[in-house]
ZAMARGU-4260 file (C-alpha; in steps of 0.2 Angstrom, whole numbers, plus 5000, padded with zeros to 4 digits):
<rodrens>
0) 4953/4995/5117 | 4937/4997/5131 | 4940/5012/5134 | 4947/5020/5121 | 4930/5014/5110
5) 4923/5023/5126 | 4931/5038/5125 | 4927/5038/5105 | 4907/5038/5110 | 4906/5050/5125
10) 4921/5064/5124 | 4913/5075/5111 | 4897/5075/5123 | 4908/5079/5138 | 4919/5093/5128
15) 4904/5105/5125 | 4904/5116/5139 | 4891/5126/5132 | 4879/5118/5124 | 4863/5129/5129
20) 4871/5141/5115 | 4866/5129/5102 | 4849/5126/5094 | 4837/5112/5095 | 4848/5096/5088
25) 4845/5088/5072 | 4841/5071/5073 | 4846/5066/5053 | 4866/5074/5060 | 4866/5061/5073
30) 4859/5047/5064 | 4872/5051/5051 | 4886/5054/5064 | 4880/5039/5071 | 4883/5030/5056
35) 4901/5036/5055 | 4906/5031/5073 | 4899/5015/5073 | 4909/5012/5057 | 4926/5018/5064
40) 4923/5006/5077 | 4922/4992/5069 | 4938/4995/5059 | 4948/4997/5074 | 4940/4980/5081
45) 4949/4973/5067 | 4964/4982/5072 | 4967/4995/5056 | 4970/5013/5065 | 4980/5021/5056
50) 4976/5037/5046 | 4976/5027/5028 | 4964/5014/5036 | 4953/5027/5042 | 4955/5039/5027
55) 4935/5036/5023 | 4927/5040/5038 | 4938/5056/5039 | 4933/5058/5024 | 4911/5056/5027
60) 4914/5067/5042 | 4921/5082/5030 | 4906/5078/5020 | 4894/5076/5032 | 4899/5094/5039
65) 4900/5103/5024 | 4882/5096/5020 | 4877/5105/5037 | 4890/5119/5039 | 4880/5134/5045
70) 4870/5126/5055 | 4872/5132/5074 | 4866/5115/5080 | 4875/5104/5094 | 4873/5090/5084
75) 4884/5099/5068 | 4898/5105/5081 | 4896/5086/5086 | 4903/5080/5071 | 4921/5090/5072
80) 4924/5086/5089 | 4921/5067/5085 | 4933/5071/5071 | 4947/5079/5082 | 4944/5065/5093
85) 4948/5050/5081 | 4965/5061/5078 | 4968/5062/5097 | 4962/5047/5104 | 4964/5036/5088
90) 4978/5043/5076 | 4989/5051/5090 | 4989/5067/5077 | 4986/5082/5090 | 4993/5093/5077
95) 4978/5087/5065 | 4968/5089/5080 | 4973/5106/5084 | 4970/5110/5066 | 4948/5104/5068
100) 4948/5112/5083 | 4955/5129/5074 | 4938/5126/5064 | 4926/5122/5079 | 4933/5138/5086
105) 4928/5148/5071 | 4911/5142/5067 | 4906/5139/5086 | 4915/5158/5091 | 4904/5156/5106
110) 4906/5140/5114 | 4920/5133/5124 | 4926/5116/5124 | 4931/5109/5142 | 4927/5126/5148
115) 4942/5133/5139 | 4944/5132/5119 | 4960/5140/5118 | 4970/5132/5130 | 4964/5115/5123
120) 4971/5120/5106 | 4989/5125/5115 | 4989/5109/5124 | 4987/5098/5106 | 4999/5110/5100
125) 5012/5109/5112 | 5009/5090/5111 | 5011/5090/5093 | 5029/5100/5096 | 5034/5085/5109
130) 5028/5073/5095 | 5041/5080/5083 | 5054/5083/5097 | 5053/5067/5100 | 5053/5058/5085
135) 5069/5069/5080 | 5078/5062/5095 | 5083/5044/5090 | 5097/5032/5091 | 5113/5037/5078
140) 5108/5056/5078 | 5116/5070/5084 | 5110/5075/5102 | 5106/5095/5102 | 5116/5105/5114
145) 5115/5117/5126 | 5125/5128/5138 | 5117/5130/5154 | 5126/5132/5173 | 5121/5119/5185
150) 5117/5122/5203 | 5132/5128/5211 | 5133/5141/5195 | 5147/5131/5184 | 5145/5131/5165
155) 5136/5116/5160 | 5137/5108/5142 | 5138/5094/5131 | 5151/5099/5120 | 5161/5100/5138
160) 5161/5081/5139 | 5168/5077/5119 | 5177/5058/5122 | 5166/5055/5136 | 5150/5043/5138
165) 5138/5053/5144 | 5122/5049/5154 | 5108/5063/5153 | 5096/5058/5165 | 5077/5068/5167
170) 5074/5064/5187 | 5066/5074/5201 | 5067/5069/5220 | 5047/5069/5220 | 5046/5055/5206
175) 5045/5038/5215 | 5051/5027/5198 | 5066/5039/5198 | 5069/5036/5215 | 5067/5017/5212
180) 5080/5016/5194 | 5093/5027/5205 | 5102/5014/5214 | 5105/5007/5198 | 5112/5026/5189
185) 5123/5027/5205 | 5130/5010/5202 | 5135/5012/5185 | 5141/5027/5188 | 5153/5020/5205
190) 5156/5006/5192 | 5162/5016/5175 | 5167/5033/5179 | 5184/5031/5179 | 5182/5023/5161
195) 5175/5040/5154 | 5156/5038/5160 | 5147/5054/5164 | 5131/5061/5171 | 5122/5077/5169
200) 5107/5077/5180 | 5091/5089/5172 | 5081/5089/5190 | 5063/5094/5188 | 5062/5100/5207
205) 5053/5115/5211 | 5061/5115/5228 | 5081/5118/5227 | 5083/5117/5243 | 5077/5101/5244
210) 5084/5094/5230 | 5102/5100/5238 | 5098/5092/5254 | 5094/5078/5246 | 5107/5075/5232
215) 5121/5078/5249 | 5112/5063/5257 | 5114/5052/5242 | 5133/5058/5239 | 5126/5061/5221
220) 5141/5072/5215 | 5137/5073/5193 | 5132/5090/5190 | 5115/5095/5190 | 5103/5108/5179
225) 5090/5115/5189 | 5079/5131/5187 | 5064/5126/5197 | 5050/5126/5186 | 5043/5107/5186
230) 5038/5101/5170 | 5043/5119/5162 | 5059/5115/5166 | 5069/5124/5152 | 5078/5109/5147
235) 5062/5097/5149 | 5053/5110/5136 | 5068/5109/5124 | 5070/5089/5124 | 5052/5086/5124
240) 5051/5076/5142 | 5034/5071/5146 | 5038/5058/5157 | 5050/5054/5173 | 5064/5048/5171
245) 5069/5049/5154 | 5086/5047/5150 | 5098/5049/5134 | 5114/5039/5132 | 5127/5047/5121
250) 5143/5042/5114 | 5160/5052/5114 | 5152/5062/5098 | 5138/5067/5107 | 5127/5055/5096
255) 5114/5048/5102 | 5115/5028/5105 | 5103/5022/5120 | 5085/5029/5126 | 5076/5029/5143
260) 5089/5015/5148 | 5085/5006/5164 | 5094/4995/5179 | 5102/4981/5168 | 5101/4988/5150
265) 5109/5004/5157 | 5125/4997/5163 | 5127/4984/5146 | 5124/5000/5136 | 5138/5009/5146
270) 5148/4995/5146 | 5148/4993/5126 | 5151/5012/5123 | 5166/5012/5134 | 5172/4994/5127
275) 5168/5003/5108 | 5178/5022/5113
</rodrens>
């Protein structure tokens, strides 16, 4: 909680890249602004951060800038970047975010935040498409599709695997966790393959030579997808990954019944599914 009060004081100070553009700060902006922070803080010191709990400081920062809208002072552009960063940092909102900083880039046109106000901007949108990726992809729903080829150019899809358990494991050699919950992939799968249990590796490897050298070594023989562009990976992009590994545990319907599943819990989770067929 430190550092996240931290970051609420000091980030909207260190995003203004530009601040000799402004004019002379107004003092009675900051005092208010202030005012504003120092209250936000205290409510999530008694642990109420969600949007409804901090619905009236949102609501004094609107006011406080429509009071000074205009007004080409740092201490004005202060008070939407302390906004966007209570939906950041706070709210875990970048699409809200994205949305005040849509504003800042309109009434600023001049100034850059972190040296780059439009990638900033794409960043918290792309963040907010992962949000909602991510939130669609849950246990009991249908998992979305594709049709790829793998490595060694054969077609690769999940409606090729109906009646199967199917593992669809996010990994790239470079990633040390992945390297560390492997052994435990490559048991269950030595375990319950026979049983109907499948693997469809999305490698994130930039390298493919490398990752062929390596998936020979380990006598990893599922099938692979990998088009070499790290964390664009095309399948990454389209499942929302922002971590290594991820992992999705589907069912003989494709549907969605385990997430980001793990030594022990992976193989009970097989082992149920294939008890359940």
């Amino acid at each position: 909680m430190k550092k996240s009060l931290f970051i609420l004081l000091t980030v909207a100070a260190v995003w203004i890249s530009d601040a000799n553009l402004f004019a002379a700060d107004t003092n009675s902006i900051e005092v208010d602004l202030n005012g504003i922070i120092t209250r936000v803080i205290e409510k999530l010191q008694q642990g109420k951060n969600t949007e409804p709990d901090l619905a009236s400081n949102l609501a004094e920062y609107d006011a406080l800038y429509a009071r000074h809208k205009g007004e080409k002072s740092e201490a004005a552009a202060q008070i939407l970047l302390a906004k966007a960063n209570l939906y950041t940092q706070v709210l875990k909102d970048p699409e809200k975010a994205a949305d005040v900083l849509k504003q800042f880039q309109h009434d600023f046109p001049e100034v850059q935040i972190n040296g780059n106000t439009d990638k900033l901007i794409e960043d918290l949108q792309r963040a907010a498409e992962v949000k909602k990726i991510q939130s669609s992809l849950v246990e009991g729903t249908p998992f979305p599709g594709f049709d790829e080829k793998d490595i060694n150019g054969k077609p690769l899809s999940i409606a090729n695997y109906k009646g199967k358990v199917v593992l669809v494991d996010f990994w790239a050699t470079w990633c040390p966790l992945c390297l560390v919950e492997l052994p435990n992939v490559m048991a269950t799968y030595k375990k319950y393959h026979d049983q109907g249990f499948e693997v469809i590796g999305i490698s994130l490897d930039e390298d493919r030579q490398q990752l062929e050298k390596f998936l020979k070594a380990k006598a990893m023989t599922w099938p692979q997808y990998n088009d070499g562009l790290y964390w664009k990976t095309k399948l990454a992009v389209k499942y929302g990954i922002e971590q290594l590994p991820s992992n999705y545990l589907l069912d003989g319907k494709g549907t969605i019944i385990g997430r980001n599943l793990m030594g022990d819990a992976l193989e009970a989770a097989v082992a149920k599914a294939l008890a359940s067929k």
